[in-house]
N, C-alpha and C positions, 0 to 999 in steps of 0.2 A: 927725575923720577916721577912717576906717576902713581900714588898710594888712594888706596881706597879703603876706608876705615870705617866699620857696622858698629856702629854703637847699639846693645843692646838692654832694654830692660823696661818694667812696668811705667805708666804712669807716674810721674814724680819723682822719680828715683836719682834725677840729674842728670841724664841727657844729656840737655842741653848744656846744664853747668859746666859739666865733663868737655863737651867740646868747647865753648870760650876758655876754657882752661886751656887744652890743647894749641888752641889756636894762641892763647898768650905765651904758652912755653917753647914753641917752636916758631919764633920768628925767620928766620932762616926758609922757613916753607911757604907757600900761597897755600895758604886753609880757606875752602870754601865748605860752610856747611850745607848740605840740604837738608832740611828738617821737616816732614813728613805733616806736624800741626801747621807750619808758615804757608807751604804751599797749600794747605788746603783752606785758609785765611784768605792765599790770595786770590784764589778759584773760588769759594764761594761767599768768601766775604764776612768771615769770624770762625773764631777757635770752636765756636760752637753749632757752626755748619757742615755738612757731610754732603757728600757727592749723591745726586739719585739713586733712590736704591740703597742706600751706607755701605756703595761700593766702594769702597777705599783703592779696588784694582786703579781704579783712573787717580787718583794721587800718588801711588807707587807708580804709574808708568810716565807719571810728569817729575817725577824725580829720577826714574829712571834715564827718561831724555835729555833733562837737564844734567844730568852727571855723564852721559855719553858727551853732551856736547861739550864738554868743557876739558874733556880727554883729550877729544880731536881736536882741540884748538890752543892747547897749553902744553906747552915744550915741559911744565914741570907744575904739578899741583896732587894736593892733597885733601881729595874728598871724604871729608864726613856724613856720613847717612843716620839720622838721629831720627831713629822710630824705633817702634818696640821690637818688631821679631822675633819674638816671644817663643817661637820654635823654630826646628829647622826647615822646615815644607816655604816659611816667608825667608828666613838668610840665605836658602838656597835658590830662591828665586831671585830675588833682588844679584845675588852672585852670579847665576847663569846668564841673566838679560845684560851684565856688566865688562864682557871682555875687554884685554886689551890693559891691563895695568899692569904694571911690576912687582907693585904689592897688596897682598889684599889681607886686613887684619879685623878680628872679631873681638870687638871687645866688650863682655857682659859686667853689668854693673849688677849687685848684690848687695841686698842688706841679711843683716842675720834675723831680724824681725822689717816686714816688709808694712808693717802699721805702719812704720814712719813716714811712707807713702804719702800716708792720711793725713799726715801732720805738714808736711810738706807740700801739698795739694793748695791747702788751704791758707799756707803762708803766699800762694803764688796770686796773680792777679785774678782779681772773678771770673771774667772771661774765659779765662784758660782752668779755672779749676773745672775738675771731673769727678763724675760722681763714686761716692765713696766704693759701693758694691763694685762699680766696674775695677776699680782698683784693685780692690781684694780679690776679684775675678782674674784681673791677671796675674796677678800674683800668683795665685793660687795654680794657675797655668800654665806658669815661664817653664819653661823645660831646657838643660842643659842641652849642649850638641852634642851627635852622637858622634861616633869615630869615623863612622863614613862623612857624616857633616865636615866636622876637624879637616879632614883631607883636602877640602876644595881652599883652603886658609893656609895662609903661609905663618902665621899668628892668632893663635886665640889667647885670651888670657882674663881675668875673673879680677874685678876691682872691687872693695868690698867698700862701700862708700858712708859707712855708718860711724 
């Protein structure tokens, strides 16, 4: 089986947590993450580098290739996409560029107070922390999917991680 799995939500929220989780609880699977800050780490060389422009288009289309190829090439795996997606205009893109899987699941992580963000940001390596406003910013921002979104998902489901 071929799974493709959108992990969704703000800075900090545990993503990535959320997938090493995933990936320890289903040994049974090849879990490959891509993760949307690594690749752009390794394109431009720190958490705190951005593409010309702070086109993030050319990191989502390097993970986009990177998860095409590992489709074509694996009788059986299960990709993780850990970025934010914070609407549906980005899950539906990242889903459209993506055919070709068996399953495709959305998974939005939730806190019921998103400060914790902030608090968790700053527990993270300096590197990798972001700044607080943009935080709140997305936060502020996340927007659930709508039912045309829902549709293109064979799974969505809301983890409330607090």
């Amino acid at each position: 089986m071929k799974k493709l799995i959108f992990v969704s939500g703000p800075a900090a929220i545990g993503k990535s947590t959320f997938s090493a989780k995933y990936a320890r609880e289903h040994p049974d699977e090849e879990v490959v993450v891509i993760a949307a800050d690594e690749v752009r780490k390794e394109k431009y060389g720190g958490y705190d580098k951005f593409p010309p422009g702070m086109n993030m288009m050319i990191v989502y289309d390097e993970m986009i290739r990177r998860a095409a190829e590992l489709r074509d090439n694996k009788e059986s795996v299960t990709i993780i996409f850990d970025t934010t997606m914070l609407y549906d205009e980005r899950r539906l893109y990242f889903r459209r560029h993506l055919p070709g899987f068996d399953r495709y699941l959305l998974i939005l992580l939730k806190l019921h107070d998103y400060k914790v963000c902030l608090q968790r940001n700053h527990q993270r390596p300096k590197e990798k922390w972001v700044p607080d406003n943009v935080i709140l910013d997305m936060a502020a921002h996340y927007e659930d999917p709508s039912e045309e979104c829902k549709k293109h998902f064979d799974y969505v489901g809301e983890i409330y991680v607090d």
